[in-house]
N, C-alpha and C positions, 0 to 999 in steps of 0.2 A: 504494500500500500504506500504510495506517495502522497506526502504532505501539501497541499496545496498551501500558500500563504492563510487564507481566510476560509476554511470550507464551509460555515455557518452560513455566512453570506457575503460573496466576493465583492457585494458593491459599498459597504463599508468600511471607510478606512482604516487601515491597518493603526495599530496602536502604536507606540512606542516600541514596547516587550514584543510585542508583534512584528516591528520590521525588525528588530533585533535577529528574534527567529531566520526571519528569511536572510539576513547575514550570516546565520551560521551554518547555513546551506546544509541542511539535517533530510537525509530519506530516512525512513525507518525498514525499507526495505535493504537496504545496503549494509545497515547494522547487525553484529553478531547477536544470535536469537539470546547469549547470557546476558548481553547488554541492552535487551530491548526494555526492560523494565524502565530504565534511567533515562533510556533516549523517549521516552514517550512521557515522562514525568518533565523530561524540558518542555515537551511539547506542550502539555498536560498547563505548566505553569507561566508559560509565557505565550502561549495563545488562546487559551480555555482561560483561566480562573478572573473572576470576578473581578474590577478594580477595583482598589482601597479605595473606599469610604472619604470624602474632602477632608475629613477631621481625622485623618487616620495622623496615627504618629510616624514619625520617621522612616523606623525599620518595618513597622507594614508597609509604606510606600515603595518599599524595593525587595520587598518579602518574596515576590517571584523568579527578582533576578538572582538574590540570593540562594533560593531552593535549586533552581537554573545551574549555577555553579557548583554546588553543591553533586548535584548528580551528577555534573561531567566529569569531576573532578572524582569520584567513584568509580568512572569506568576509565581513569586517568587519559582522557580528553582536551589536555591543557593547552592546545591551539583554541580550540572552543570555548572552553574555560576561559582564558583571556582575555575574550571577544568581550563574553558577557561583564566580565571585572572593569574594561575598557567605557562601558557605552555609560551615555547618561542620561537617566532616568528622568531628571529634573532640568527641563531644556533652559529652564529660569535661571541655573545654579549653574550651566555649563561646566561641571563638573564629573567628572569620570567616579563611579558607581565605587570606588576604592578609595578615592578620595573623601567621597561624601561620608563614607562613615566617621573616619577621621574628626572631619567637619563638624558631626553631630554628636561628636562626644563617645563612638563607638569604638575605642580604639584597641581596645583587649579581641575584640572581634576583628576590627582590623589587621592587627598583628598576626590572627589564628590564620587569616587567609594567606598573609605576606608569606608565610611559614612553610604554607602546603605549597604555596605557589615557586617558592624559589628552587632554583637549578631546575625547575624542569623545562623551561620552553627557552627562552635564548637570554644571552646575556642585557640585552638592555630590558629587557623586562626583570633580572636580576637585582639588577643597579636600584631600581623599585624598591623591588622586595627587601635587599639591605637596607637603603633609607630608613624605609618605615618602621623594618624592626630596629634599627638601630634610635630611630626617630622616639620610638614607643621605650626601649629601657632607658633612656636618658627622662622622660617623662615620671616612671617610675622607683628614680634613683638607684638605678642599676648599672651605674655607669660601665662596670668590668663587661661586662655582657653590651652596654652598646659601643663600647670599643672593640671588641671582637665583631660586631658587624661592620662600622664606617670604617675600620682598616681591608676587610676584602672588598667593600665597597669604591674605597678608594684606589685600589691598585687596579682593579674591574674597570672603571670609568677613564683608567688613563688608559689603559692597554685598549676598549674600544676608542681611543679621543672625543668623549665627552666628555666637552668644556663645562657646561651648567651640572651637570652629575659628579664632576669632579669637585668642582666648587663645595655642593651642597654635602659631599663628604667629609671635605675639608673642616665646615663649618660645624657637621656633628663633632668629628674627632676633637674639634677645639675646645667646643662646649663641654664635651664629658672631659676630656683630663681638664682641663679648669675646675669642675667640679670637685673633683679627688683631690686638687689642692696641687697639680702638678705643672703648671703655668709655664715652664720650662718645653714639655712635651707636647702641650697643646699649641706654643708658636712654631716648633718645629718641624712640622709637615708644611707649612708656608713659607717657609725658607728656602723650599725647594719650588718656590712657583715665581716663575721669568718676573721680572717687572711688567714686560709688556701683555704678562695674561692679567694685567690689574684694569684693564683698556676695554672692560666687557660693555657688550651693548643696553642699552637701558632695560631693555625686554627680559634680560638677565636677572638686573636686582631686583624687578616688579618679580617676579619667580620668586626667588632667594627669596625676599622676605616675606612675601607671601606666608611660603611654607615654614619657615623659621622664625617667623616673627618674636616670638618670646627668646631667640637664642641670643640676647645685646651682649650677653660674654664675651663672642666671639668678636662681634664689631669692636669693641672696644680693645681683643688684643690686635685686631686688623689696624686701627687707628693707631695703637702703640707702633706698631711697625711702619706707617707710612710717617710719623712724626719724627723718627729715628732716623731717618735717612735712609731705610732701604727701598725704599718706593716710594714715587713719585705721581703714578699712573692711577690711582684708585677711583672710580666713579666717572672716566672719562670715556662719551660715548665714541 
């Protein structure tokens, strides 16, 4: 049996969660008959189930896409998986579905997916998945543990050359040893970064603090070092 987009009624537009589905380009006939239970509960929740209620909370608002990942992630689907972690739910919020939980204050759930998801599909989706975990034990004062993420985070993001992933390792590793009280180790990994990568585009720091907004530790060892004379370039588009 083939999936059509809408079989209820094709002249209804398609939902959200709905073209979502037709993005992840799912037959159920092509799927192994042990794995048809999960590919039909994607189906099942992102083109069948009812939409949250206006006054729904949060995580009911994306409670399909969640269950969605969940089962592909079961039949270890992590191309697909992805997709759905990628899209956003909230066109208001143009936010990416991994983000938003973040966002709303779901970060222990965040981190469970960062967890499942990491090393299985490619390395800049990796670079993610460090972030966040690393992002979340600095959250929780766990600094030893988000130092063990933003360092293979950071060596990840230079080996693919990503400048803005590199950055925002950068800027975890700093925050957590600052925190331990080792201000020494946290300038360290910036000592190895050119003057002219201080030359980043504005689009950069609108990111960076974005996502980091509460980390000023770091700014403020950044600001030590351009004060000092070892850079000059900091903030220039």
């Amino acid at each position: 049996m083939s999936l059509s987009p809408c079989p209820q009624n094709p002249s209804l537009p398609l939902s959200l969660s709905g073209e979502l589905f037709g993005q992840l380009d799912l037959d159920l006939d092509s799927v192994p008959l042990e794995n048809l239970a999960d590919y039909s509960a994607v189906y099942y929740f992102l083109m069948l189930e009812d939409e949250p209620p206006t006054d729904a909370g949060n995580l009911e608002k994306v409670h399909r896409y969640l269950e969605a990942f969940h089962h592909l992630q079961s039949v270890r689907d992590w191309n697909r998986a992805l997709k759905v972690l990628i899209a956003t739910p909230d066109p208001r919020m143009e936010e990416e579905l991994h983000n938003l939980l973040g966002i709303w204050g779901y970060s222990q759930q965040q981190a469970e997916i960062y967890q499942t998801l990491l090393y299985q599909v490619n390395a800049q989706c990796d670079t993610t998945c460090l972030n966040g975990l690393g992002h979340f034990c600095d959250t929780i004062a766990d600094y030893d543990r988000a130092i063990e993420y933003h360092q293979p985070h950071l060596q990840l993001a230079r080996e693919i050359g990503d400048s803005t992933s590199e950055w925002l390792a950068l800027t975890g590793l700093g925050n957590a040893c600052e925190s331990k009280g080792q201000i020494e180790s946290a300038i360290a990994p910036l000592r190895e970064v050119r003057c002219e990568d201080w030359a980043m585009p504005t689009t950069f720091w609108g990111t960076l603090s974005k996502q980091f907004s509460s980390l000023s530790s770091v700014w403020r060892l950044l600001a030590r070092r351009m004060i000092s004379g070892e850079c000059e370039m900091l903030g220039r588009a």
